[in-house]
N, C-alpha and C positions, 0 to 999 in steps of 0.2 A: 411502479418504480419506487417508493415510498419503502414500499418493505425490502426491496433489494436493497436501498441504502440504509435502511433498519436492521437488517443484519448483519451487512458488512460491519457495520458502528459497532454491532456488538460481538461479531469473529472479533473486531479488531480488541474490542472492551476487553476480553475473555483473554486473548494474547498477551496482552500486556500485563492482566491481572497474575497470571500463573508465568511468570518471564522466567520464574527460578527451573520451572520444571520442560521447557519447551526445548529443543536442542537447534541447532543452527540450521538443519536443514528444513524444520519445520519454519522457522523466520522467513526462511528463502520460496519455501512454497506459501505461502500467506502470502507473502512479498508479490509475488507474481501473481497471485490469483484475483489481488488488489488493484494491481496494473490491469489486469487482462477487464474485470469489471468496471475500472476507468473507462476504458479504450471500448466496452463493448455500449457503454455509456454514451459514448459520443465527446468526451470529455478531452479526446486530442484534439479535437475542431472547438468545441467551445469554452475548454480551458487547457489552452497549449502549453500555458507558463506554469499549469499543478502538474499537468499530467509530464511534462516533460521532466520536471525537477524530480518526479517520483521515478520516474526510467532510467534518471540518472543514477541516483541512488541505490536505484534493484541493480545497478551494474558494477556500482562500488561495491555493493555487500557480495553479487558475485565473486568479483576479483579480490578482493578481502578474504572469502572463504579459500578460493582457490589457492590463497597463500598463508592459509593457516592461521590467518589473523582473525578468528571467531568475532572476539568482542567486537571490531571494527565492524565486521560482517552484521552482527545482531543487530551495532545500532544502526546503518545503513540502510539493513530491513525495516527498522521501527520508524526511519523517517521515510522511506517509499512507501508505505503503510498508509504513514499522514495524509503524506501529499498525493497520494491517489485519494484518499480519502475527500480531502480539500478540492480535487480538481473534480470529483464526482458531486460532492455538493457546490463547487459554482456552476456545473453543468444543469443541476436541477432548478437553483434560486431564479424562481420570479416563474417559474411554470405552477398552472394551475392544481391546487392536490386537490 
C-alpha cells in the first residue's frame, strides 16, 4: 500500500510540477484516477470528509470544463487531487508499514 500512495504523491508531484504544459483534460483524468484510488483505498468509509470533499471537487472541475471555464476546471482538479490525496493518507495513518 505504501508505494501505491508513493506514486500517486508523485503522479500527483509530477502534475503540478509541469501544470504549464498539462491541458484540462489531463487534470480531469488525474482528477479521477485520484478519486478512484481513494475509493479503491477504502478512504469513503474511513475518510468520508477527504474523500468526499475531493468528489466534490472532481464535479466542480467537471461542470467548470463543461462550460468552458478551463481555469476553474484546473483548479477544481488540483484541489480533488489533494483531497483524495489527504483522504488516502488518513485511510492509511496509524496502519502498520
Amino acid at each position: 500500500m505504501r508505494k501505491i500512495i508513493l506514486s500517486i504523491l508523485i503522479f500527483a508531484g509530477i502534475s503540478f510540477a509541469q501544470s504549464s504544459g498539462i491541458t484540462t483534460s489531463e487534470y480531469l483524468d488525474q482528477a479521477r484516477d485520484a478519486l478512484k484510488k481513494a475509493y479503491e483505498s477504502g478512504a469513503h468509509v474511513k475518510a468520508p470528509y477527504e474523500y468526499s470533499k475531493a468528489s466534490a471537487y472532481y464535479s466542480i472541475a467537471k461542470e467548470s470544463a463543461s462550460n468552458f471555464s478551463l481555469d476553474n476546471a484546473v483548479e477544481a482538479s488540483k484541489k480533488s487531487i489533494e483531497w483524495s490525496l489527504k483522504a488516502i493518507e488518513k485511510t492509511f495513518k496509524g496502519v502498520e508499514k
